[in-house]
C-alpha positions as CSV (number, residue, x, y, z in Angstrom):
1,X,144.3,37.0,177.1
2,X,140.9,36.1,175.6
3,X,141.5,32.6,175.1
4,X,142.5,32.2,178.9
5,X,139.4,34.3,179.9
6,X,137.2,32.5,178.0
7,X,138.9,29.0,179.8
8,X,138.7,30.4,182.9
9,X,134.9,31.4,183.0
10,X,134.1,27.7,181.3
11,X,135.9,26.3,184.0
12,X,135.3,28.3,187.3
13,X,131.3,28.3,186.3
14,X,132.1,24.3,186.2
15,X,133.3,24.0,189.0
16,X,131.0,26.1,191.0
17,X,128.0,24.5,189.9
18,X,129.9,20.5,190.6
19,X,130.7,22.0,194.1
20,X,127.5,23.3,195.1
21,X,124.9,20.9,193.6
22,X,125.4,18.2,196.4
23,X,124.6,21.6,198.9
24,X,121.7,22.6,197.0
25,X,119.6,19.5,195.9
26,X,119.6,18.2,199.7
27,X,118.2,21.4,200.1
28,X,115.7,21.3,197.6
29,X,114.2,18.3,198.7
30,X,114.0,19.4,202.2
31,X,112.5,21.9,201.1
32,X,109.8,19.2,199.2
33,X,110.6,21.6,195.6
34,X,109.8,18.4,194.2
35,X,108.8,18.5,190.3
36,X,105.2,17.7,189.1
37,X,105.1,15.7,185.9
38,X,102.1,16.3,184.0
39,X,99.5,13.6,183.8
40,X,99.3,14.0,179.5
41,X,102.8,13.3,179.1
42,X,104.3,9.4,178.7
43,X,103.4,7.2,181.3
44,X,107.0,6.8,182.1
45,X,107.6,9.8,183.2
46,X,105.4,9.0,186.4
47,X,108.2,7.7,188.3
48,X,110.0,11.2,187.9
49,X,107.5,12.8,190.4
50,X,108.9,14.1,193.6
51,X,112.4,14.4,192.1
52,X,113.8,18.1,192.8
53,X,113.1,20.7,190.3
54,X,114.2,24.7,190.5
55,X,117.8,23.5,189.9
56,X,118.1,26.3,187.5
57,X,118.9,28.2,190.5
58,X,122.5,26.8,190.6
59,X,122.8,27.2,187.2
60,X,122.3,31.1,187.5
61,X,124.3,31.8,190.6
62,X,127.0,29.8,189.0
63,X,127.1,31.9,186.0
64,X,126.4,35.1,188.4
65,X,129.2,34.9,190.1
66,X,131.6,33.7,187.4
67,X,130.9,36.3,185.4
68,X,131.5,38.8,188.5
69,X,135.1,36.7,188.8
70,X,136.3,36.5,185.5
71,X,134.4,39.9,183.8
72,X,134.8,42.0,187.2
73,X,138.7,40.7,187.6
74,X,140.2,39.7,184.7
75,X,138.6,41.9,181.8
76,X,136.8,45.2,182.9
77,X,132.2,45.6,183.1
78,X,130.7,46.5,180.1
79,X,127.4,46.9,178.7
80,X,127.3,43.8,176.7
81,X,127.9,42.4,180.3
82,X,125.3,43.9,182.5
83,X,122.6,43.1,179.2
84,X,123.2,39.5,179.2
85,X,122.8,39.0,182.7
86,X,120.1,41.4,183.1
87,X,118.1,38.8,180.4
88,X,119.7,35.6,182.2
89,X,118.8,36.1,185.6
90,X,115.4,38.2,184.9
91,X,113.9,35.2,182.7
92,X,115.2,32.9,185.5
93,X,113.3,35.2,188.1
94,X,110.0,35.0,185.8
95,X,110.8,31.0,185.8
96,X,111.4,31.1,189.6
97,X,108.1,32.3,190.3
98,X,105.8,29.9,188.0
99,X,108.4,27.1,189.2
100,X,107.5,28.2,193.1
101,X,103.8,28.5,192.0
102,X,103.6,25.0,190.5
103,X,105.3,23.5,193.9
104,X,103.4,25.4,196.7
105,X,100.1,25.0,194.4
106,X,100.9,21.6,193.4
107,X,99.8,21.0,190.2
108,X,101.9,21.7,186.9
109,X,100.7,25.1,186.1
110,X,102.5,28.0,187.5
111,X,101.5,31.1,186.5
112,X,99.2,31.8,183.5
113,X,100.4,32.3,179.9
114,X,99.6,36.0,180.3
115,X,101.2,36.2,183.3
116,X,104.3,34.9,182.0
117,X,104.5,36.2,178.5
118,X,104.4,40.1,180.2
119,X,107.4,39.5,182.5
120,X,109.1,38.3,179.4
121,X,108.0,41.0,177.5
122,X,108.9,43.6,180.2
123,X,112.6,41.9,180.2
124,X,113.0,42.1,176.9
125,X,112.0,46.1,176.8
126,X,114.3,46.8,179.3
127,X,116.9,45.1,177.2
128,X,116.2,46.8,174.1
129,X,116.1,50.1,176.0
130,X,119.4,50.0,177.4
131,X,120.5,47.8,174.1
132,X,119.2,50.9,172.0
133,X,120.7,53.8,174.2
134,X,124.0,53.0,173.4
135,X,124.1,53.2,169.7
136,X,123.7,49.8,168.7
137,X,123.3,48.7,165.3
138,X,119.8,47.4,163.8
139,X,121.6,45.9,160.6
140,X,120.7,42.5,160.4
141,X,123.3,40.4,158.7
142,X,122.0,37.1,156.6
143,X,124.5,33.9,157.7
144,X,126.6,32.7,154.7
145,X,126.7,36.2,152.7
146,X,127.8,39.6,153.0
147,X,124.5,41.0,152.7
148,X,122.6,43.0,155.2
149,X,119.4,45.0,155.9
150,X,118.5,48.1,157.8
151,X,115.8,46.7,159.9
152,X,114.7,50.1,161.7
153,X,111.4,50.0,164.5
154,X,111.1,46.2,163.3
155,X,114.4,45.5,165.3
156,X,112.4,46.5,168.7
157,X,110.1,43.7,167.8
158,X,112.8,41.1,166.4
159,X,114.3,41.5,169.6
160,X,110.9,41.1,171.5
161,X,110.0,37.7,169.9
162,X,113.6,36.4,169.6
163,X,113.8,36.9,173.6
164,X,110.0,35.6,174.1
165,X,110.3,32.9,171.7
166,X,114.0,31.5,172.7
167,X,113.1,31.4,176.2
168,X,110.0,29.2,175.2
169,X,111.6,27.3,172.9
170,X,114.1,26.2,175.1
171,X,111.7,25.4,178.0
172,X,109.8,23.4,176.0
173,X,113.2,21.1,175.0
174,X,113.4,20.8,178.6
175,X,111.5,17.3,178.4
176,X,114.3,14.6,179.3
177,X,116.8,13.8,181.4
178,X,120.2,15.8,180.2
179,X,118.4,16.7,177.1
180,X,118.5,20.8,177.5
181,X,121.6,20.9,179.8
182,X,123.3,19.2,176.8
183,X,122.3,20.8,173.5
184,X,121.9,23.6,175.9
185,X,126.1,24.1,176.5
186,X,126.5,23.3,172.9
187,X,124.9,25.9,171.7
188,X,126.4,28.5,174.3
189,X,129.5,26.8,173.5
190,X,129.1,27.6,169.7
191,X,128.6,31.5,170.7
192,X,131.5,31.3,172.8
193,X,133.6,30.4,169.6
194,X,131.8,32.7,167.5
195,X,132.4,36.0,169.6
196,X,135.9,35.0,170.4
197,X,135.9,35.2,166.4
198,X,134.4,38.5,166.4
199,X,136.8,39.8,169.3
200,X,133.9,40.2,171.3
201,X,135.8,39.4,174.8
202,X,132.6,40.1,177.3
203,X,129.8,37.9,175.0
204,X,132.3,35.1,174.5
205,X,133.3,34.8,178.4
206,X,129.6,35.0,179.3
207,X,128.8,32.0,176.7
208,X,132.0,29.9,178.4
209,X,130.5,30.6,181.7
210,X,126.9,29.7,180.9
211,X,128.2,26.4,178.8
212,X,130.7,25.9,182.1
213,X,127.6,26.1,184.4
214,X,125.3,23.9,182.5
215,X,127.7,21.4,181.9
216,X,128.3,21.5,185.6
217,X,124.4,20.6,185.5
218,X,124.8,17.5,183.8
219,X,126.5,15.9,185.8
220,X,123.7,15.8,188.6
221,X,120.6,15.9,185.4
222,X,121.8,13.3,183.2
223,X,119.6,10.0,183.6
224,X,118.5,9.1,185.7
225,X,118.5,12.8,186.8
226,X,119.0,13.7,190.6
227,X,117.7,17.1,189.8
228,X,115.5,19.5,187.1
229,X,116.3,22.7,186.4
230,X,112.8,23.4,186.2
231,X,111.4,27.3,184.2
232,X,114.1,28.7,186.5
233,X,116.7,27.1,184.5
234,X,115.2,26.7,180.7
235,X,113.7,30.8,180.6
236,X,116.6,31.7,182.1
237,X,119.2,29.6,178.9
238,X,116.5,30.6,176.5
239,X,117.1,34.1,176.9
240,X,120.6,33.9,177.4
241,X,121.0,32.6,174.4
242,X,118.9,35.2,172.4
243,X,120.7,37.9,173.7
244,X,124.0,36.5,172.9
245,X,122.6,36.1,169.0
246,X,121.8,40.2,169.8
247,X,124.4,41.5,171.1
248,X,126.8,39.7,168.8
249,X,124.4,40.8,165.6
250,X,123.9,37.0,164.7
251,X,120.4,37.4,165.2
252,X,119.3,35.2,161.8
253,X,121.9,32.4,163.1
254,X,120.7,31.8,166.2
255,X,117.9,29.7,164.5
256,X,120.7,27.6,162.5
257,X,122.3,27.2,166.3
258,X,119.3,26.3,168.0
259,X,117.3,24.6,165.2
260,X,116.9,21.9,167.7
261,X,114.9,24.5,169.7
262,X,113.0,25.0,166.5
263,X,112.0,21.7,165.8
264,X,111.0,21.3,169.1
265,X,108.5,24.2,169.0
266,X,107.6,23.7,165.6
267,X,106.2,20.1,166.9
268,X,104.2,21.8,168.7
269,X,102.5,24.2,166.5
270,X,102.0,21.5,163.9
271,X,100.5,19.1,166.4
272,X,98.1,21.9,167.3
273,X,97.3,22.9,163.6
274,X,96.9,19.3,162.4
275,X,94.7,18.4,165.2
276,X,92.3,21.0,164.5
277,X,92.5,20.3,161.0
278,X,92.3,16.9,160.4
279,X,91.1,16.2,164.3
280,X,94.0,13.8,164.7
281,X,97.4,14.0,165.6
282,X,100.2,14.6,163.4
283,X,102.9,13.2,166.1
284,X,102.5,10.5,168.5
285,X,103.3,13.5,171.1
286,X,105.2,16.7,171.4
287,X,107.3,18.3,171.9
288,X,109.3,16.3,169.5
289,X,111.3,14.1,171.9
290,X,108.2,12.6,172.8
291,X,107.4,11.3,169.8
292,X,110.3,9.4,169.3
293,X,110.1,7.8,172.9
294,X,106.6,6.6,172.4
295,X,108.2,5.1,168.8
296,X,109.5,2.7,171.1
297,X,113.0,4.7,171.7
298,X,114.8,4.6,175.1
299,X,115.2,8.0,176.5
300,X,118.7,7.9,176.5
301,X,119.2,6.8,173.0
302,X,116.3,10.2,172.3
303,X,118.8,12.7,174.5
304,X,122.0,11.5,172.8
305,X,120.6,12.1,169.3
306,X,119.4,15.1,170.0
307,X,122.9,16.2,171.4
308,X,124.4,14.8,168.3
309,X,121.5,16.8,166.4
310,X,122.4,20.1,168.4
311,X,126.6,19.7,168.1
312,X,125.5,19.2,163.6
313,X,124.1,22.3,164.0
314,X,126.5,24.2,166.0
315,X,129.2,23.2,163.9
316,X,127.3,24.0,160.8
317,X,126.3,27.8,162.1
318,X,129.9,28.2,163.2
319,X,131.3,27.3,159.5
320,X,128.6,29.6,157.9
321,X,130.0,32.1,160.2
322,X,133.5,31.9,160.6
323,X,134.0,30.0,156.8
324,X,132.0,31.5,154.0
């Protein structure tokens, strides 16, 4: 029953988002939601300009309404449910606005860090409020051993910057063409396997559905891409995919998971650090991808080794997991 509820929210999300992306992106550029691309970033990314960006928003109603399909119909509304779209869609609403900001402003920035960071922040209280009413552990389990801590009042704040930091990590991946919709879906693809391990029926449907959806995605962002998903999108994955690591109490193994996400804003940090340091730069650019496409890489050849990167470290969380 799980198995073919987990299939059917992988697929149904799919095929939503395949059916209505030729709908939507007409629609988009209509609409002139055409992406910016930043005037730092590599000089071959100029001919990206205009392309349509806020795609994310197929990528949520997909997963909207195959979750209402598959979780309304076929298993029963839960709490786990209503908390992971509650994240999903309310990160993507944050990312709608700066997205809409950026467009109708045109220039790059949407709204300020501030501005952004307390949306997040409000999300991720509301989460944690309705997370904490109903019981829920705050043991944190480490990957790979049978050892675990009581973590107390530092889980409200673990569950604050996990939310607030996945969300950013993940936008900042969101560099290349295909390069987040694919380590994206493997990474909700590797939670969809883990909480079908855990008999967690709800989490690992919504993973299928989000993987189903992104993969959908693909098809129309792989390069050359036809369309961005924009903050909408990347927020929106980012958060999903903290709560998932929540709600599932694999909180520490998300960053095995998404270590791609890591290295990404890692880059980042260190490029800022060294730079004030040593007043030069430690990469040729970041985030990471960057770099290796100013090394002289295609970008093609950077997105399918960072997929290959991501689906290591899927397969190695899901062994710590499932195998130790």
């Amino acid at each position: 029953m799980m198995v073919a509820a987990i299939t059917a929210g992988l697929i149904t999300a799919f095929l939503l988002t395949v059916i209505f992306s030729p709908l939507t992106i007409p629609l988009l550029k209509r609409l002139k939601f055409g992406q910016s691309i930043r005037t730092e970033g590599p000089e071959s990314h100029m001919k990206k300009g205009g392309t349509p960006t806020m795609g994310g928003i197929m990528i949520l109603i997909s997963v909207l309404a195959a979750s209402i399909i598959i979780q309304g119909i076929v298993l029963s509304w839960s709490t786990n449910t209503f908390l992971l779209l509650l994240v999903t869609i309310g990160f993507g609403v944050v990312g709608f606005i700066d997205d809409y900001i950026k467009i109708t402003k045109k220039r790059n920035l949407g709204l300020t860090s501030r501005q952004k960071l307390a949306g997040q922040i409000l999300i991720a209280v509301i989460f944690f409020g309705v997370l904490n009413d109903s019981s829920f552990s705050t043991d944190i389990a480490v990957p790979g051993t049978s050892w675990s801590f009581e973590a107390g009042w530092f889980y409200f704040l673990l569950v604050v910057v996990m939310l607030v930091g996945s969300s950013n990590a993940v936008n900042l991946t969101d560099g290349l063409d295909g390069l987040l919709a694919g380590t994206g879906a493997v990474a909700f693809g590797a939670f969809a396997v883990l909480a079908w391990h855990v008999d967690m029926a709800d989490a690992a449907v919504f993973a299928a559905t989000a993987a189903g959806a992104v993969l959908g995605f693909l098809v129309f962002n792989a390069h050359p891409a036809k369309v961005f998903m924009g903050d909408t999108g990347s927020l929106a994955l980012g958060g999903g995919l903290a709560a998932l690591a929540i709600i599932t109490k694999m909180e520490l193994l998300l960053v095995i998971i998404g270590f791609v996400f890591v290295m990404e804003t890692l880059s980042v940090i260190l490029q800022v650090f060294f730079y004030k340091w040593k007043g030069t730069r430690l990469f040729k650019m970041s985030p990471l991808h960057h770099h290796f496409e100013l090394s002289g890489w295609s970008e093609w050849r950077v997105v399918v080794t960072f997929w290959t990167a991501a689906a290591v470290c899927a397969v190695a969380g899901i062994y710590i997991e499932v195998w130790i």
